[in-house]
N, CA, C and O atoms as CSV, one atom per row, in Angstrom:
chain,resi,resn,atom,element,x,y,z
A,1,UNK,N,N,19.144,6.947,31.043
A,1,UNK,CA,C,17.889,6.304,30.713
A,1,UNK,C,C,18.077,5.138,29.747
A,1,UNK,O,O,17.544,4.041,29.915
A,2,UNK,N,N,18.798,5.423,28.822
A,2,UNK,CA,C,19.266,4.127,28.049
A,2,UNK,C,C,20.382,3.349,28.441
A,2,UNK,O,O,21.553,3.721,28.511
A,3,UNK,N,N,19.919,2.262,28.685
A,3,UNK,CA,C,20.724,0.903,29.319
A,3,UNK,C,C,20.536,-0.393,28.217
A,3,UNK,O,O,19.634,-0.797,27.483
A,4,UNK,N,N,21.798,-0.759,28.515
A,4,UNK,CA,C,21.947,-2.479,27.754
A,4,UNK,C,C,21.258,-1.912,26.234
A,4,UNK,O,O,20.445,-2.619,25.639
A,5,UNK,N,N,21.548,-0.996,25.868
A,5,UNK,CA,C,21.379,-0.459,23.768
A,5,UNK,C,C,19.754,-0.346,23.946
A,5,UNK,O,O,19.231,-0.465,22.838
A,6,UNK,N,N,18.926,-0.180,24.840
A,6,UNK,CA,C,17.585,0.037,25.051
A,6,UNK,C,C,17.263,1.316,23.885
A,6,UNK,O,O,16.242,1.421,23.205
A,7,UNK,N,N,18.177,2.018,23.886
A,7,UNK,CA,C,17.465,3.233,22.849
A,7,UNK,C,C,17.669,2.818,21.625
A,7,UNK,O,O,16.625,2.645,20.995
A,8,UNK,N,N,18.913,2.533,20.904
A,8,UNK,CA,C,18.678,1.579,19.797
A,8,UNK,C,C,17.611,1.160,19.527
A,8,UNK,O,O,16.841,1.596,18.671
A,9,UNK,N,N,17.406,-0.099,20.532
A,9,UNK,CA,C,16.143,-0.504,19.937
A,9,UNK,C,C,14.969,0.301,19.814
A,9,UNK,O,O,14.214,-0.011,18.892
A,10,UNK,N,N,14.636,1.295,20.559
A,10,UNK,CA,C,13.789,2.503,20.537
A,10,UNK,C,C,13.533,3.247,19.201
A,10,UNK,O,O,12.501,3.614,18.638
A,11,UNK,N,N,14.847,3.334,18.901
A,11,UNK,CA,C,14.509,3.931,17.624
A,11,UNK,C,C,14.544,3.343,16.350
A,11,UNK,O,O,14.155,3.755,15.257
A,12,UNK,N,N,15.044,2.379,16.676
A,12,UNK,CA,C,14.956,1.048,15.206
A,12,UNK,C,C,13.411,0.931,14.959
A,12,UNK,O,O,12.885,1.064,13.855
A,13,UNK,N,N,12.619,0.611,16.372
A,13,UNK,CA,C,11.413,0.570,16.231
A,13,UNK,C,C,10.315,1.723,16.027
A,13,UNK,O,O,9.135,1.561,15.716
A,14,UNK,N,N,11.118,3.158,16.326
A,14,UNK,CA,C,10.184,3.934,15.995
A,14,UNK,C,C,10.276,4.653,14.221
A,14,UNK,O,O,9.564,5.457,13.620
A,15,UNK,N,N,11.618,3.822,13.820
A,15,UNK,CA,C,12.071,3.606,12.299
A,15,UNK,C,C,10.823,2.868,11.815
A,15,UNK,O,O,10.009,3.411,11.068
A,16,UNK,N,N,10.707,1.730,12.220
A,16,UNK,CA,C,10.034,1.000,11.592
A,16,UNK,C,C,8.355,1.331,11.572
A,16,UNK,O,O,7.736,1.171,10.520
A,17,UNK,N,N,7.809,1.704,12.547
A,17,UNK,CA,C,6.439,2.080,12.925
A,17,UNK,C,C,6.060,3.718,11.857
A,17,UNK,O,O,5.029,4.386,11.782
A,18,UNK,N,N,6.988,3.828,11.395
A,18,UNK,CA,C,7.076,5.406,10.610
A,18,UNK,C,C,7.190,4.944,9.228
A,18,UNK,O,O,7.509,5.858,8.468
A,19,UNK,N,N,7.000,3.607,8.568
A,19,UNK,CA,C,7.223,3.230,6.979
A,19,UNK,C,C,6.185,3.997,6.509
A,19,UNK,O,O,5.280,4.437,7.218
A,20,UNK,N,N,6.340,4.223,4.919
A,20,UNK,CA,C,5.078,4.920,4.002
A,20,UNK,C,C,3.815,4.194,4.209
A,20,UNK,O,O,2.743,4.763,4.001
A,21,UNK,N,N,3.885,2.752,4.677
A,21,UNK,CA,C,2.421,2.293,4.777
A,21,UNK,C,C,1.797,2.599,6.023
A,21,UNK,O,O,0.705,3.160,6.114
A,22,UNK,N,N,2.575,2.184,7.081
A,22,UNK,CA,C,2.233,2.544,8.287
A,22,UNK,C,C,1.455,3.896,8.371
A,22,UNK,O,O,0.270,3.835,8.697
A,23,UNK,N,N,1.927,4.914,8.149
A,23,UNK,CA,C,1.802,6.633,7.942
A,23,UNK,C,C,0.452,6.842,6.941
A,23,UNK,O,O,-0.337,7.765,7.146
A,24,UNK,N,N,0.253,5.732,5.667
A,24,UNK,CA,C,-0.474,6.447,5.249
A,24,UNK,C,C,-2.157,5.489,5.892
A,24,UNK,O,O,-3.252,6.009,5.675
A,25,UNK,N,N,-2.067,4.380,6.503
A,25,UNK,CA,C,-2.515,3.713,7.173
A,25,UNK,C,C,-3.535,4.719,8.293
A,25,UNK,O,O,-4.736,4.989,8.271
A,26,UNK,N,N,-2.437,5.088,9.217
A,26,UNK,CA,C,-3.175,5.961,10.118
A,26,UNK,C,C,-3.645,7.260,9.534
A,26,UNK,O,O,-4.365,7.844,10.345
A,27,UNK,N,N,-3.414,8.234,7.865
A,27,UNK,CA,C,-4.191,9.257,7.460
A,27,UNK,C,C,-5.417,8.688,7.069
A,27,UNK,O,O,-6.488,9.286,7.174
A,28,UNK,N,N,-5.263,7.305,6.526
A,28,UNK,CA,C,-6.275,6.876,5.749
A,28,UNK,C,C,-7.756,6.039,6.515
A,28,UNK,O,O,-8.937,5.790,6.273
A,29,UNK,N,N,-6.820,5.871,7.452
A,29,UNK,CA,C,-7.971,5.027,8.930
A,29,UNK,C,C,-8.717,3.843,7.937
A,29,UNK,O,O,-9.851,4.134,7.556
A,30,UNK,N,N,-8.262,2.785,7.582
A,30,UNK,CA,C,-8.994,1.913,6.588
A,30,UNK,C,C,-10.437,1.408,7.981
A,30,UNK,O,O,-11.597,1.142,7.663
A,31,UNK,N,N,-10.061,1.405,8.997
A,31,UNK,CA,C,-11.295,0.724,9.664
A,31,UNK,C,C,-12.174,1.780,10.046
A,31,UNK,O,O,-13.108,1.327,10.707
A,32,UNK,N,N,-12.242,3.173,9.863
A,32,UNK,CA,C,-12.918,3.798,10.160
A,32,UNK,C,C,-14.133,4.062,9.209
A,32,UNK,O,O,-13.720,4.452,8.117
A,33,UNK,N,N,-15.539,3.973,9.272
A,33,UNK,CA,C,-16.190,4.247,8.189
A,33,UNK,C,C,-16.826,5.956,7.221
A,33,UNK,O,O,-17.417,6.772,7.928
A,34,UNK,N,N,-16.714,6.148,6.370
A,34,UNK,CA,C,-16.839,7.352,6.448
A,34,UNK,C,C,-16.958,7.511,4.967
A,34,UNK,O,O,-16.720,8.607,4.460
A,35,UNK,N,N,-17.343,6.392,4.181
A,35,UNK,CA,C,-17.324,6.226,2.642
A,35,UNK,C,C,-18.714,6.014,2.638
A,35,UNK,O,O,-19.229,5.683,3.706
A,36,UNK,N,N,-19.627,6.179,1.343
A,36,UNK,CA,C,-20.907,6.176,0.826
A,36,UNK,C,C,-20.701,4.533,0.084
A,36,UNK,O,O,-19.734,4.055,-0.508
A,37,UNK,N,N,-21.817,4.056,0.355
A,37,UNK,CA,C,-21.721,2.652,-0.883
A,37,UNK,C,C,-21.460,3.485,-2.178
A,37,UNK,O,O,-21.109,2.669,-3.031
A,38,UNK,N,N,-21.470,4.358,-2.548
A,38,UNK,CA,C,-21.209,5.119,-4.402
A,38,UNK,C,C,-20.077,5.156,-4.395
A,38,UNK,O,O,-19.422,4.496,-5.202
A,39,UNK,N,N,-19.374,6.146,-3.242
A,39,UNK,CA,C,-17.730,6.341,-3.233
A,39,UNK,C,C,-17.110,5.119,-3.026
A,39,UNK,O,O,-16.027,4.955,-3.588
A,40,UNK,N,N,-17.663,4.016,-2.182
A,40,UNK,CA,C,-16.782,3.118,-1.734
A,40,UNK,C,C,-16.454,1.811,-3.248
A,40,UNK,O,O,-15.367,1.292,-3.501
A,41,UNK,N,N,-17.775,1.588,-4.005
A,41,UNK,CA,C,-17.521,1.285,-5.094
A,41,UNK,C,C,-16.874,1.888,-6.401
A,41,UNK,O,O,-16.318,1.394,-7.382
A,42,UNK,N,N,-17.199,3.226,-5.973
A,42,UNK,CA,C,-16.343,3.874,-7.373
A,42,UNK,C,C,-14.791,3.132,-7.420
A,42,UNK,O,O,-14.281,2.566,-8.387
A,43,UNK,N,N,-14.086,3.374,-5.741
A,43,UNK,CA,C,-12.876,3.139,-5.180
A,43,UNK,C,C,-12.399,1.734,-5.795
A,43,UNK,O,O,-11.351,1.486,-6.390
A,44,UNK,N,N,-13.640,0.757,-5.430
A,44,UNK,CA,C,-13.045,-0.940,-6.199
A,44,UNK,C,C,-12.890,-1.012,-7.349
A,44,UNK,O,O,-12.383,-1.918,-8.011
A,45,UNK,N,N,-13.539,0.426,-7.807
A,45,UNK,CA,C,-12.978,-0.125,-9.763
A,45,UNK,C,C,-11.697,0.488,-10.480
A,45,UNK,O,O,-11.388,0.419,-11.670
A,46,UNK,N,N,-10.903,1.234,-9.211
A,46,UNK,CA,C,-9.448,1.372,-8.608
A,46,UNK,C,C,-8.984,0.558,-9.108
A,46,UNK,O,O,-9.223,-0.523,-8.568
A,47,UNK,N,N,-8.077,0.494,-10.375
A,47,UNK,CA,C,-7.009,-0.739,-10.464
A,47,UNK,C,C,-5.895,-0.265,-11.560
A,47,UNK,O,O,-5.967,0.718,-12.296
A,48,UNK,N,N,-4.920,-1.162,-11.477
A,48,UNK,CA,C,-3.642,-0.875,-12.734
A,48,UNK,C,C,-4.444,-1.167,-13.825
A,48,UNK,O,O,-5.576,-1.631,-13.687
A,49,UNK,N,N,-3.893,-0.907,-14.996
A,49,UNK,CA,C,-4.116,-1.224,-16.659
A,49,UNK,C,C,-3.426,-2.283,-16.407
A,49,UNK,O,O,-2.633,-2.719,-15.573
A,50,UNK,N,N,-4.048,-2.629,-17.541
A,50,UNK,CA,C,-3.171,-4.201,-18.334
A,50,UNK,C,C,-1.848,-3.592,-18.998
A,50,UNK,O,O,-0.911,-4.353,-19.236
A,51,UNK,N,N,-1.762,-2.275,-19.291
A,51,UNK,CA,C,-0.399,-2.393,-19.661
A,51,UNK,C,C,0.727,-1.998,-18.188
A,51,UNK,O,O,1.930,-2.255,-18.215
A,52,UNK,N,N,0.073,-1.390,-17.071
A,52,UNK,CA,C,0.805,-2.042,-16.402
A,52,UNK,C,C,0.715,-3.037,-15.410
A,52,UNK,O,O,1.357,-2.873,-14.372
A,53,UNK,N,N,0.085,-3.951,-15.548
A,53,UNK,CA,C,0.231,-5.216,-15.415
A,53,UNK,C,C,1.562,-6.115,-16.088
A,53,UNK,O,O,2.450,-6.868,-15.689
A,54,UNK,N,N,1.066,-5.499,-17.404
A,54,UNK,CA,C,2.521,-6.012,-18.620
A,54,UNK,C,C,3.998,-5.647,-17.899
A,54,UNK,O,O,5.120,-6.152,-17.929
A,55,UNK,N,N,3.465,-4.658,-17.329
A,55,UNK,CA,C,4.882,-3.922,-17.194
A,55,UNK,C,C,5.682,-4.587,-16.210
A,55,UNK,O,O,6.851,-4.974,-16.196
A,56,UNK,N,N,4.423,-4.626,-15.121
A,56,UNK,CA,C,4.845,-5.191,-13.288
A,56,UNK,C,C,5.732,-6.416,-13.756
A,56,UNK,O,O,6.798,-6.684,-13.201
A,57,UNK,N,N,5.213,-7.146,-14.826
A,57,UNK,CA,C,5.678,-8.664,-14.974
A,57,UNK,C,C,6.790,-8.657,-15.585
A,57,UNK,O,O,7.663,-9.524,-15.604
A,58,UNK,N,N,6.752,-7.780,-16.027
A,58,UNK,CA,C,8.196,-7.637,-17.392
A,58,UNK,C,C,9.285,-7.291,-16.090
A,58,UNK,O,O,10.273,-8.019,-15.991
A,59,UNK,N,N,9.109,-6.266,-15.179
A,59,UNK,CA,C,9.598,-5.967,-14.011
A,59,UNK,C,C,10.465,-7.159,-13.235
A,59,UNK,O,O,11.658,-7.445,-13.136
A,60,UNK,N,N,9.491,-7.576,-12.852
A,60,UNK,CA,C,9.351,-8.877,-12.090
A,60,UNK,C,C,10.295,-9.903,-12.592
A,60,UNK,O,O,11.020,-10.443,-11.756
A,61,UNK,N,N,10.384,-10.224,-13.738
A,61,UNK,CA,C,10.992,-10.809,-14.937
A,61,UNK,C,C,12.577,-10.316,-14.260
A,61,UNK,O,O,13.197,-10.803,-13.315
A,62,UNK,N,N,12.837,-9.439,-14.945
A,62,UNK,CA,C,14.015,-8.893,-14.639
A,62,UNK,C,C,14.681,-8.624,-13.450
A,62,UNK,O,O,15.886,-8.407,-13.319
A,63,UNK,N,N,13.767,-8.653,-12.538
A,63,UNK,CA,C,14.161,-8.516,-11.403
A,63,UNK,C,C,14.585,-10.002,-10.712
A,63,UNK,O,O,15.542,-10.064,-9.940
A,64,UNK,N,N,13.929,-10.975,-11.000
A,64,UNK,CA,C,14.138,-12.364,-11.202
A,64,UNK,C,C,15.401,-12.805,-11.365
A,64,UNK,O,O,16.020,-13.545,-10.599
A,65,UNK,N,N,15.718,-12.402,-12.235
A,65,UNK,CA,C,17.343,-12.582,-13.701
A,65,UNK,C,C,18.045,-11.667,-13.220
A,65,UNK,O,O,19.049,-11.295,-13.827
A,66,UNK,N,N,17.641,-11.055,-11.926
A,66,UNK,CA,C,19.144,-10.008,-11.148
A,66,UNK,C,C,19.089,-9.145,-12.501
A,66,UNK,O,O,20.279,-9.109,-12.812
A,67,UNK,N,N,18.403,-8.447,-13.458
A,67,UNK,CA,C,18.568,-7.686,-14.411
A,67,UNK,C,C,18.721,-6.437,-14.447
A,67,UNK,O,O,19.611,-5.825,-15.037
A,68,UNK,N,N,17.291,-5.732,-13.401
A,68,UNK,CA,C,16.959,-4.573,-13.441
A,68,UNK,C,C,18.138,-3.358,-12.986
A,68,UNK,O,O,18.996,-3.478,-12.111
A,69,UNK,N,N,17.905,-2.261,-13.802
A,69,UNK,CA,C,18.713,-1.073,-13.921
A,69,UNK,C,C,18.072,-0.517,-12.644
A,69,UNK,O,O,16.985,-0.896,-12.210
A,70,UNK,N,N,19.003,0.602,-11.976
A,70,UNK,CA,C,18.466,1.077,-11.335
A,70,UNK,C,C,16.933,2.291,-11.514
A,70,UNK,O,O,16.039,2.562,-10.712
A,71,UNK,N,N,17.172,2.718,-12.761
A,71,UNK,CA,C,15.652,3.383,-12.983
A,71,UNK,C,C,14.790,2.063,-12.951
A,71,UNK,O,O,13.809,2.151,-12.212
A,72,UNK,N,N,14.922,1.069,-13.485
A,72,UNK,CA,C,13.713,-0.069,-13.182
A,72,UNK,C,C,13.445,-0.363,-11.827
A,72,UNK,O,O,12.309,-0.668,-11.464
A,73,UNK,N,N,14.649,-0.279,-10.853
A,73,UNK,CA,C,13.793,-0.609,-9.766
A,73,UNK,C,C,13.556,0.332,-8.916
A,73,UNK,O,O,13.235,0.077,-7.756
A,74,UNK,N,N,13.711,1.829,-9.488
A,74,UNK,CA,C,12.728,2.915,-8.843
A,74,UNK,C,C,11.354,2.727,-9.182
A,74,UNK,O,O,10.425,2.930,-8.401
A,75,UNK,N,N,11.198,2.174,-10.844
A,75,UNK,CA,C,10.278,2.133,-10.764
A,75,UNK,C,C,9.298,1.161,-10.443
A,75,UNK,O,O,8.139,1.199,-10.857
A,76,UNK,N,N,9.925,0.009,-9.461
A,76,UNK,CA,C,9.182,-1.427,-9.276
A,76,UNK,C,C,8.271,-0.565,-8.180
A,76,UNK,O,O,7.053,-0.533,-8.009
A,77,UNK,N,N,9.849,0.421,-7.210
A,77,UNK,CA,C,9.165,0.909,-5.945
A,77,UNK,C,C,7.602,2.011,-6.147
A,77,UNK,O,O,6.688,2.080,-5.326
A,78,UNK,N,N,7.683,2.693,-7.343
A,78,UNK,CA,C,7.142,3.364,-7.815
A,78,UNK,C,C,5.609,2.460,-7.163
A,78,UNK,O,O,4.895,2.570,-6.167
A,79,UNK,N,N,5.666,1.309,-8.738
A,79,UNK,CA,C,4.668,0.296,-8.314
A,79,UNK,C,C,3.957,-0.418,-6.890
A,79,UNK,O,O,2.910,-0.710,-6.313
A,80,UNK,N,N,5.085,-0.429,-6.859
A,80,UNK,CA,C,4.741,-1.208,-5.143
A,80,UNK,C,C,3.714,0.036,-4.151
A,80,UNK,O,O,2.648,-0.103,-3.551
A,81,UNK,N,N,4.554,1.134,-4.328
A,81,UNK,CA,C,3.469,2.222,-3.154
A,81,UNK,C,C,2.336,2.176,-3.834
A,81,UNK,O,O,1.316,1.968,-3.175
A,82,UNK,N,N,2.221,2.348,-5.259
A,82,UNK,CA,C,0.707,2.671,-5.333
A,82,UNK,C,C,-0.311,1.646,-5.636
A,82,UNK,O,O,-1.479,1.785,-6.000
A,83,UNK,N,N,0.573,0.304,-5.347
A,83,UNK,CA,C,-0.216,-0.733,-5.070
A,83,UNK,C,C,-1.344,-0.847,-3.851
A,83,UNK,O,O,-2.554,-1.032,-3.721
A,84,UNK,N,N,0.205,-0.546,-2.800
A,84,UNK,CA,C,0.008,-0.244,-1.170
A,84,UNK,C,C,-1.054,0.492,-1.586
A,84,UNK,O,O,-1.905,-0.294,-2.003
A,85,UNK,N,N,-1.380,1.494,-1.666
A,85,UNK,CA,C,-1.990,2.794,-1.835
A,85,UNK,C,C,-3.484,2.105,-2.069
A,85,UNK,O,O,-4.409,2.062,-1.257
A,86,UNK,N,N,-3.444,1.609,-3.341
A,86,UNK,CA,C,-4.802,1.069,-3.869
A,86,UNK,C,C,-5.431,0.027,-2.974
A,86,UNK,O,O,-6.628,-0.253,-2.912
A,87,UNK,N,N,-4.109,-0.675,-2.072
A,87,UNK,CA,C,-4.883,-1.678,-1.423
A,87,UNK,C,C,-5.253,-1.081,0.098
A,87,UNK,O,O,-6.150,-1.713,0.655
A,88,UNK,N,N,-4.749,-0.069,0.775
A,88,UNK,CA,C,-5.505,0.517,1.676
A,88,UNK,C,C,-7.025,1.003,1.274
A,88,UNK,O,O,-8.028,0.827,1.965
A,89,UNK,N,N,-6.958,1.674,-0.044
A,89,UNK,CA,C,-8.305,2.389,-0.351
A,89,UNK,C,C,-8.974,1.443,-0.715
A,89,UNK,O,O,-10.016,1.966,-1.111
A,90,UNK,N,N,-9.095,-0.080,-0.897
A,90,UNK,CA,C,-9.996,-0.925,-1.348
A,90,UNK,C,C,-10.381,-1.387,-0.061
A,90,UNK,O,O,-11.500,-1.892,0.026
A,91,UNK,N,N,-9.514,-1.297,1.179
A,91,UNK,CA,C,-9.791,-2.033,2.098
A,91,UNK,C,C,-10.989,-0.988,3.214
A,91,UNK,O,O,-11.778,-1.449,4.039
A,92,UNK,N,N,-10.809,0.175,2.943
A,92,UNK,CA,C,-11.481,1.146,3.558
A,92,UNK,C,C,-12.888,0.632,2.248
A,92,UNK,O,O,-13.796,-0.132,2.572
A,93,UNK,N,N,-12.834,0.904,1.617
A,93,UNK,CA,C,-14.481,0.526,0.585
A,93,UNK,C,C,-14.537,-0.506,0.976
A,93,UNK,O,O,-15.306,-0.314,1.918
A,94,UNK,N,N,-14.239,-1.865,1.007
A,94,UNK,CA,C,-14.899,-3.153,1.289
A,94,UNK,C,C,-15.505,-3.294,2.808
A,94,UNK,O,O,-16.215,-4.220,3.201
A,95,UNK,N,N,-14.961,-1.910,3.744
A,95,UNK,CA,C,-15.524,-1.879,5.169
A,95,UNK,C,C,-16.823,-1.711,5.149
A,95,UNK,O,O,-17.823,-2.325,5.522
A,96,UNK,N,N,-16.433,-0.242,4.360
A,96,UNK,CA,C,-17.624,0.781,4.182
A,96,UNK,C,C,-19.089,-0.025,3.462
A,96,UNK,O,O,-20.255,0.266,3.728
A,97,UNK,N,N,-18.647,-1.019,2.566
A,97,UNK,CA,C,-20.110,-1.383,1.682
A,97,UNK,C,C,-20.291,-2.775,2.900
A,97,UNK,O,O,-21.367,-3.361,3.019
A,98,UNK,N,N,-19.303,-3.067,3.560
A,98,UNK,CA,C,-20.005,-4.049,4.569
A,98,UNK,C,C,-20.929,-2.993,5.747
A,98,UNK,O,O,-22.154,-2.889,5.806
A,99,UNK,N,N,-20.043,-2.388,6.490
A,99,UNK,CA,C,-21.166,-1.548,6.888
A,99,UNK,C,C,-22.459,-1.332,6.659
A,99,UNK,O,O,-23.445,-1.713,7.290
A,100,UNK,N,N,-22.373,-0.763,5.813
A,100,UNK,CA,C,-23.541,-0.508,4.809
A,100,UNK,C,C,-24.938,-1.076,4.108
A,100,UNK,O,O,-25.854,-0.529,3.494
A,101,UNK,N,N,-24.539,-2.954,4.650
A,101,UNK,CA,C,-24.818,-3.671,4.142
A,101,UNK,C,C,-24.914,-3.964,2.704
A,101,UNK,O,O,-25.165,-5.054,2.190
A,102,UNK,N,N,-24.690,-2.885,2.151
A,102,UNK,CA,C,-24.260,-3.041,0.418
A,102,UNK,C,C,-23.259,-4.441,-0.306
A,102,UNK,O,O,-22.151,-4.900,-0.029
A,103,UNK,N,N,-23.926,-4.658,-0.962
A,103,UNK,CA,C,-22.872,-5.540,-2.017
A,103,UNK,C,C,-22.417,-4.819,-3.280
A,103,UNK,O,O,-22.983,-3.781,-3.624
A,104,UNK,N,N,-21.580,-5.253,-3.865
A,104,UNK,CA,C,-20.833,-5.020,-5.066
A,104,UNK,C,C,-21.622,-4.992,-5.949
A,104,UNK,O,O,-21.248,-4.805,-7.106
């Protein structure tokens, strides 16, 4: 059944279709509606602190300057998912209060 590396590519791509965003994408169904204008705004006021904001940049910084230790850039990844994270759940609320016809 696999010809000319056909499965390779099969599974490179079913590698790729399986990332943490992808996965949490389809639990999270951002286009599906199913949020209240209350829940869906509670969700937008979802965000990092300013201290880590401070942090992301200080990160960033170092990561820049080829600096970062490896605990720093567990913890960039740290950052990064629950960025991902926050920006699926904002994108499911900004459906939901359009739906809704609600504004902010």
């Amino acid at each position: 059944r696999c010809r000319r590396g056909g499965c390779g590519k099969l599974i490179i791509q079913h590698m790729v279709a399986n990332t943490e965003m992808t996965i949490l994408d389809r639990v999270i169904k951002p286009a599906r509606n199913g949020l209240s204008p209350e829940v869906a705004r509670f969700i937008l006021t979802m965000t990092f602190e300013e201290r880590d904001h401070e942090r992301m940049a200080e990160l960033a910084g170092k990561a820049q300057a080829g600096a970062l230790t490896p605990e720093e850039a567990a913890e960039v990844d740290e950052y990064r998912r629950v960025g991902d994270l926050l920006a699926l759940l904002h994108s499911k609320a900004r459906l939901a209060m359009k739906s809704a016809g609600a504004t902010g």
